[in-house]
N, C-alpha and C positions, 0 to 999 in steps of 0.2 A: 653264636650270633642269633638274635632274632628272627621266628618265621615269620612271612605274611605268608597265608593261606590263599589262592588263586580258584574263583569261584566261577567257572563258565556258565555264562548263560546265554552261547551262543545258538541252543536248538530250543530257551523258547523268549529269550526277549529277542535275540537277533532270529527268529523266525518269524517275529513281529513285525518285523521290516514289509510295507506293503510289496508284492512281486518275490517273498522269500520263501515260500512253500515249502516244504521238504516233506517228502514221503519215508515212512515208519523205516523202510532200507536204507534207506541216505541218510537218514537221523542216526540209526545205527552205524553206518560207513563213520560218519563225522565225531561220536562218541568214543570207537575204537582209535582213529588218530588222537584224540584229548587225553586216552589212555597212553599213549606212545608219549605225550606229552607232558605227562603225569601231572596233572591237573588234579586238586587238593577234592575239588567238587564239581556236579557236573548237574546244571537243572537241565533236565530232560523235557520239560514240557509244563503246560498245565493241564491237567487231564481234563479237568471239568469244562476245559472249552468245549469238545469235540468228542466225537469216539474214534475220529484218526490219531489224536493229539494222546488219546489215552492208550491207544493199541501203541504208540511209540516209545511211550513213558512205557509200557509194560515190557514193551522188546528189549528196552536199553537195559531196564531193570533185572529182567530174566538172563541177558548173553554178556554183559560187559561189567566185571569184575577189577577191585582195586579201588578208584573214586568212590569216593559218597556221591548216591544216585538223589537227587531231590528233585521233589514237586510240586508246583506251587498251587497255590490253594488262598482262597476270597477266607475271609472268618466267617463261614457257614459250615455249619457239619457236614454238610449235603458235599461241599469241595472238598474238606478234608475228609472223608470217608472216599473217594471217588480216589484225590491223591495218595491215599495209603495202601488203598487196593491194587494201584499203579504198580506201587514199587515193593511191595512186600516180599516179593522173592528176593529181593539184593538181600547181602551179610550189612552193608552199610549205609544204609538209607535216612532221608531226613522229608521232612514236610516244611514247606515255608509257608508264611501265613501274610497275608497282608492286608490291611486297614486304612483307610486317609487318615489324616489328622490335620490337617490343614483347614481353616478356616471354610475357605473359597471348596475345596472337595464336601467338606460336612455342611455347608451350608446349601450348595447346589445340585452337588451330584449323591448325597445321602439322606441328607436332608433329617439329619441326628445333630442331637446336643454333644457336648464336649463329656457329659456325663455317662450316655449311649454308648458312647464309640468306647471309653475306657471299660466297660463293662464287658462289651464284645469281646473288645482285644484280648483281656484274659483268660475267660469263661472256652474262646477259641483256641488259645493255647492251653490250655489244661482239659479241652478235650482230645486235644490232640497230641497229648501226653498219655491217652491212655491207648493211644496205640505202638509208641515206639519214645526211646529217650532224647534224640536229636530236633529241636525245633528251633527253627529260625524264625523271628518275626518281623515285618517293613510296616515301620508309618507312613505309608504312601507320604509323598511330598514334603517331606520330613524337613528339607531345607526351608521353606515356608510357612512350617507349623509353630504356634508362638512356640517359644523356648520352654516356658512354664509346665503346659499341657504335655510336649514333648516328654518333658522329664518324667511326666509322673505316668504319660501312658509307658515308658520305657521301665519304669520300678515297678507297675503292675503287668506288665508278659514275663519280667524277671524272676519275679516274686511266684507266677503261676507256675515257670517251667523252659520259657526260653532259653536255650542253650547258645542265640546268638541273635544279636538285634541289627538292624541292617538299616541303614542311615539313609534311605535315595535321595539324591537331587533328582527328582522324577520328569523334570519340566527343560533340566540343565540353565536351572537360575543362578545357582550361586556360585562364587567367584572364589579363588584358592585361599586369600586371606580369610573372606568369611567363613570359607567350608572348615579351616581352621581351626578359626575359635569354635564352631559348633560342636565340632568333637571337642576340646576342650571344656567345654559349660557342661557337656554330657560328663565325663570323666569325675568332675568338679561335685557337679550336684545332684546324680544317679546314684544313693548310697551302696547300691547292692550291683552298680556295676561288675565288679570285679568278678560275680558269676556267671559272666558271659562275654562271648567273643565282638568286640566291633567290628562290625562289615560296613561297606558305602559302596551303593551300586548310582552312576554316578552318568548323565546322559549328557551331550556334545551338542546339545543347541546352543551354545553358545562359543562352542568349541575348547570347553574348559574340562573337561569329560576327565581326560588323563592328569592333568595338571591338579584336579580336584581331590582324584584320586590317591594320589602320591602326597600331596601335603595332606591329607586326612591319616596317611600311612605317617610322617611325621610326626604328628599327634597323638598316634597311640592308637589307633586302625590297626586290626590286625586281620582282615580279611577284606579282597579288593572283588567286588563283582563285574565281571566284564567281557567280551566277544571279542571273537576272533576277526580281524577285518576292522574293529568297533561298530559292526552291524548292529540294527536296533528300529525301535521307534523313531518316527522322525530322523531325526539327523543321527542316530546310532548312540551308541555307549561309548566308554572308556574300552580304547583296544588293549585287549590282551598283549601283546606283543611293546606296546610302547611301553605299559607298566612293567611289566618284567626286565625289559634291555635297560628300562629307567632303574629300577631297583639294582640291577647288575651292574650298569658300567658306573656307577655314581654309589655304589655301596657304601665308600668312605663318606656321604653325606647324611644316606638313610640311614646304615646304622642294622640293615634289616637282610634277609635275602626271602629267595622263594624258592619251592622246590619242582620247579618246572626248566624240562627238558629243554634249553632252547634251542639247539638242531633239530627241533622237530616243528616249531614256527612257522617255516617259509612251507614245507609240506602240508603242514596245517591250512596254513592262509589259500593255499593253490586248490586246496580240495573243497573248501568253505565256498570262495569264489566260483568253482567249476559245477558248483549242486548248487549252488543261489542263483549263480546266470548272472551277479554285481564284480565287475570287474574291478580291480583293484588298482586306483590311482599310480600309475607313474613315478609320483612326488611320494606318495604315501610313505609312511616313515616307518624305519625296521622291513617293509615288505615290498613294497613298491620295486617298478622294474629299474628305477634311475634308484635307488638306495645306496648301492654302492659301484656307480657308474661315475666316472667320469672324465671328460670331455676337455673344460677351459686348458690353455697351454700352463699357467702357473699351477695349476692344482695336479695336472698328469705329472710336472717334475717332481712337484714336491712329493708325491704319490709313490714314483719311483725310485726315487732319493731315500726316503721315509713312510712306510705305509701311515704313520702316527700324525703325519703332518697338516692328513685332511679327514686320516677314518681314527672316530671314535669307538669302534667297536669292528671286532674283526667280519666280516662274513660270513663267515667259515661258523662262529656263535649259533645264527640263526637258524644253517642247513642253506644257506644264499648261495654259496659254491666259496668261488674267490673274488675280487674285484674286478672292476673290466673298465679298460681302456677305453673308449671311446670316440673315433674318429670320426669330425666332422669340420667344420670351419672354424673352431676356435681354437682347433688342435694347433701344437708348434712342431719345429721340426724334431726336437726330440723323444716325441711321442712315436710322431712318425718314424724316424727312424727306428726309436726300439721294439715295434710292432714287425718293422720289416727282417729284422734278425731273430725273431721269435716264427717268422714263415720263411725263413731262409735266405733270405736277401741281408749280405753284408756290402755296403755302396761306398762307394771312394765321395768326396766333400763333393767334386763334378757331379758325377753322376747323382748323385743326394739332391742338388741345387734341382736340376731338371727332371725328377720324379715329384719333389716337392710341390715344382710350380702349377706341374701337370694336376695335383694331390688337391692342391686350394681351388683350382680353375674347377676340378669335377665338384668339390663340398658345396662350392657356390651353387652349386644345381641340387644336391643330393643332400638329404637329410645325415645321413649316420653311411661313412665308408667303410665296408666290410674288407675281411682279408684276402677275398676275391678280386674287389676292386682294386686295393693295392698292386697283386699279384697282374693284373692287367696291365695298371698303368706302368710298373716295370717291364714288364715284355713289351710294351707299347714303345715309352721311352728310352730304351739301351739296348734293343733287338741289333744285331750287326750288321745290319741293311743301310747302306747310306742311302738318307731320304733327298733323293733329289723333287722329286715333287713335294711341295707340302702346301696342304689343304689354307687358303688365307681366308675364302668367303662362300659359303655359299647357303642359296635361295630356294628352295623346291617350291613349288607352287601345284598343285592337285584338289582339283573337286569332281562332284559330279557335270557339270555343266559346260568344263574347260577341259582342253586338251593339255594333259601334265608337260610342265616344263621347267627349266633348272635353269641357273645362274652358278657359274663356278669359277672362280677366283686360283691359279696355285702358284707358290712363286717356286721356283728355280732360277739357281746357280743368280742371284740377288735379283730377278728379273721377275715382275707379277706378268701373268697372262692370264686373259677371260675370254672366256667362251659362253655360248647357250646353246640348247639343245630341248627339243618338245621328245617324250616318249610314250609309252604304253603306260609306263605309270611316274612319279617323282624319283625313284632311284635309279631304272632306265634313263630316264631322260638326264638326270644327272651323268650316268657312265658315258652317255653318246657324247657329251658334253665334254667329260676328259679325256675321251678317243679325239675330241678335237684339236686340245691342246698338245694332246702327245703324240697325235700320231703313231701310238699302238693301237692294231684290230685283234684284239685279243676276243676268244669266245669262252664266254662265261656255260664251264661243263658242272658247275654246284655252288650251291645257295643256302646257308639255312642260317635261322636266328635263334637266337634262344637267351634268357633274362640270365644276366652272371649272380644277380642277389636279389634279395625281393625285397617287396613294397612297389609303391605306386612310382617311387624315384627310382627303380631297378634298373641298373648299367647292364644296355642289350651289347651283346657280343655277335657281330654277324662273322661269319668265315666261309670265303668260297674258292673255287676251282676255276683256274683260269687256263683255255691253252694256247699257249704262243709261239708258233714253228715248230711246231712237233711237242714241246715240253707241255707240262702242266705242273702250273705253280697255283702256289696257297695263299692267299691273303687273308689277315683278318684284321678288325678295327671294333674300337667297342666306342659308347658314348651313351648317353640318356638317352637320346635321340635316333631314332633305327637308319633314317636316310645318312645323318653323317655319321653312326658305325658304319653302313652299308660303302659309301665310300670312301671313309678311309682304309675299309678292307681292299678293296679294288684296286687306291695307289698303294697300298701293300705289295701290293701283285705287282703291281706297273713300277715300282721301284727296285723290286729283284728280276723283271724283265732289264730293266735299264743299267742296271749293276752289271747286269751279265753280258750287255752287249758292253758296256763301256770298258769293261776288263780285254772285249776283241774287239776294240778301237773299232765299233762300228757306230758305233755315236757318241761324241764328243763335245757337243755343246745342245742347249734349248733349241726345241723349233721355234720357230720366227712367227 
């Protein structure tokens, strides 16, 4: 089968990202993972920006072995003397060179005839020929540049020494079908093509980046330039990761593969992210945290009926781990249930009905339920405590200015009673409130809260010590909400007070 060749240019176009800095050690960190990833080539920098940028190129050059190390380089000897010095310790080194050719660049930003620039371009490649045999050369904005000019600056860097010509969509103008035919017309009417590799390094302002990428791979591309994340100028490049899972899961279509590691991806992407400080979209595709997450009730069954039903690609590919369930409010019950048999809970169709309801009642409040949460709402709902009190309403009310006070609602044995109560603070004045309806003096001998799962929607767990006639019993109650965990720990309590006296027939029915 056919290679595409995988060209990273994630430490110096994706370094060009504004706020993407990377210091010469982290350039180096990020190189070695691209090695784990066995990436065909790896541009390390451009030296001649900087003398950080050139100490980096020198480092990757000097300690990181395997990839061809490249540097890119303006068509001035002054660059390419600056990038050969970079990288002359590597065994496999290359210099990339690059020129405009576009109208709008040579007419404003160079300010050369079409005559100039063809002259440059080879006179630049064949001096940088005389320091090493691998040379790549870019017609800046090459998707823009007439076709004609194009051709013939491409048969004269070929002609000099190019070993590989590099097609950019610089600006991310053009569109899959056009990027298409352009490799095409190059193919067609570059006679001396065939001594050189086609590359297309290929930019997402328009979000065509990848898409551009892969049908240029169609056409007879045989080298795709791109970052990890699709970090870059502006809106970034072609992500590494989508061209590759693209090339992979879709082989029967390309025709082609690559020789990158993809378990090593997701590690890539985390460590890329973790030295940029650019987080990595959610949605983001191949890496993103929701990639192979999911949630809706028809895709969790078909999910676990069939992993094939909704994932194109395993996880497990990337280095992602495995799939993940997802509970939240669109989940159904037989997510829910087989979540609960994977942390221990096997539930009779009863008990299922009223963990469930409980399951929806908390999603409504709560972004994402963890197996914590579940784990809760089953001790909550199937504890062997008959709940004769249970919670129908209640109000807390607290500020600085007002004296805390509570409204509390419970019904018993089919019967609502309410009460109020002002206290020291809203869960105080709440308990005085259900000592009024119950008629337990119970003293509270421990308190404490603490979050069962994080985020800002984190289900608090309160649990306290209660003592009543000598005993001391436990309560606990959990809720998004700390006053109604705080009190349903309490009728916790007050409901194995009452179980225990109503087993010695010392109360028998609601007070009045």
């Amino acid at each position: 089968m056919d290679r595409v060749l995988i060209f990273d240019t994630t430490l110096r176009d994706g370094e060009q990202a504004p706020g993407a800095s990377l210091q010469a050690v982290e350039k180096l960190e990020i190189a070695r993972q691209l090695v784990r990833l066995n990436v065909d080539v790896i541009e390390a920098g451009f030296p001649a920006a900087s003398d950080g940028d050139f100490n980096g190129v020198e480092l990757i050059a000097s300690k990181v072995k395997g990839p061809v190390i490249c540097a890119l380089a303006r068509a001035t000897k002054r660059d390419i003397d600056s990038a050969y010095k970079a990288i002359k310790k590597n065994r496999h080194k290359r210099v990339h060179i690059f020129l405009a050719t576009s109208k709008v660049h040579m007419r404003y930003k160079l300010k050369k005839a079409e005559g100039e620039i063809l002259c440059q371009a080879a006179e630049a490649v064949k001096y940088a020929k005389r320091y090493l045999r691998d040379v790549e050369f870019s017609p800046e904005d090459a998707s823009r540049t007439e076709p004609a000019f194009l051709y013939k600056v491409l048969e004269a860097v070929i002609a000099a020494g190019a070993t590989t010509v590099n097609i950019p969509d610089t600006v991310g103008y053009a569109i899959p079908c056009e990027f298409g035919q352009l490799i095409d017309g190059i193919k067609r009417n570059v006679h001396n093509i065939d001594k050189a590799v086609i590359s297309v390094h290929c930019h997402d302002d328009l979000g065509q980046a990848s898409a551009n990428s892969l049908e240029a791979v169609r056409h007879g591309a045989r080298q795709v330039e791109c970052t990890i994340n699709g970090i870059g100028e502006r809106a970034g490049n072609a992500s590494l990761e989508e061209v590759v899972m693209a090339l992979s899961t879709r082989r029967a279509s390309f025709g082609v593969k690559s020789g990158v590691n993809s378990e090593e991806i997701f590690k890539a992407s985390r460590l890329v992210s973790a030295l940029t400080g650019f987080a990595v979209p959610p949605n983001k595709a191949i890496v993103g945290a929701n990639a192979f997450r999911h949630e809706a009730g028809i895709h969790v069954h078909g999910v676990l009926a069939k992993r094939a039903t909704y994932e194109i690609m395993k996880p497990e590919e990337v280095g992602f781990g495995t799939s993940q369930i997802v509970l939240g409010k669109h989940s159904g019950r037989h997510a829910v249930s087989e979540r609960l048999k994977k942390i221990g809970f096997i539930l009779s169709a009863k008990e299922m009905n009223r963990v469930f309801a409980s399951f929806k009642a908390l999603a409504d409040k709560k972004i994402e339920i963890f197996d914590e949460d579940l784990a809760a709402i089953v001790e909550d709902e199937l504890a062997d405590i008959p709940e004769k009190y249970k919670l129908e309403y209640l109000y807390a009310l607290s500020s600085t200015h007002t004296t805390p006070s509570a409204v509390i609602k419970l019904r018993c044995e089919g019967r609502t009673i309410e009460d109020t109560a002002s206290g020291d603070g809203p869960v105080d004045a709440a308990y005085k409130a259900i000592n009024k309806i119950t008629g337990f003096r119970g003293k509270l001998e421990g308190y404490s809260l603490h979050a069962v799962t994080s985020g800002k929607e984190a289900l608090g767990e309160v649990t306290l010590k209660l003592q009543f006639e000598g005993q001391l019993l436990s309560g606990r109650g959990t809720s998004t909400d700390i006053v109604e965990a705080s009190v349903k720990a309490y009728l916790n309590a007050i409901n194995k007070i009452a179980a225990r006296a109503t087993r010695k027939s010392k109360v028998s029915r609601c007070p009045r």
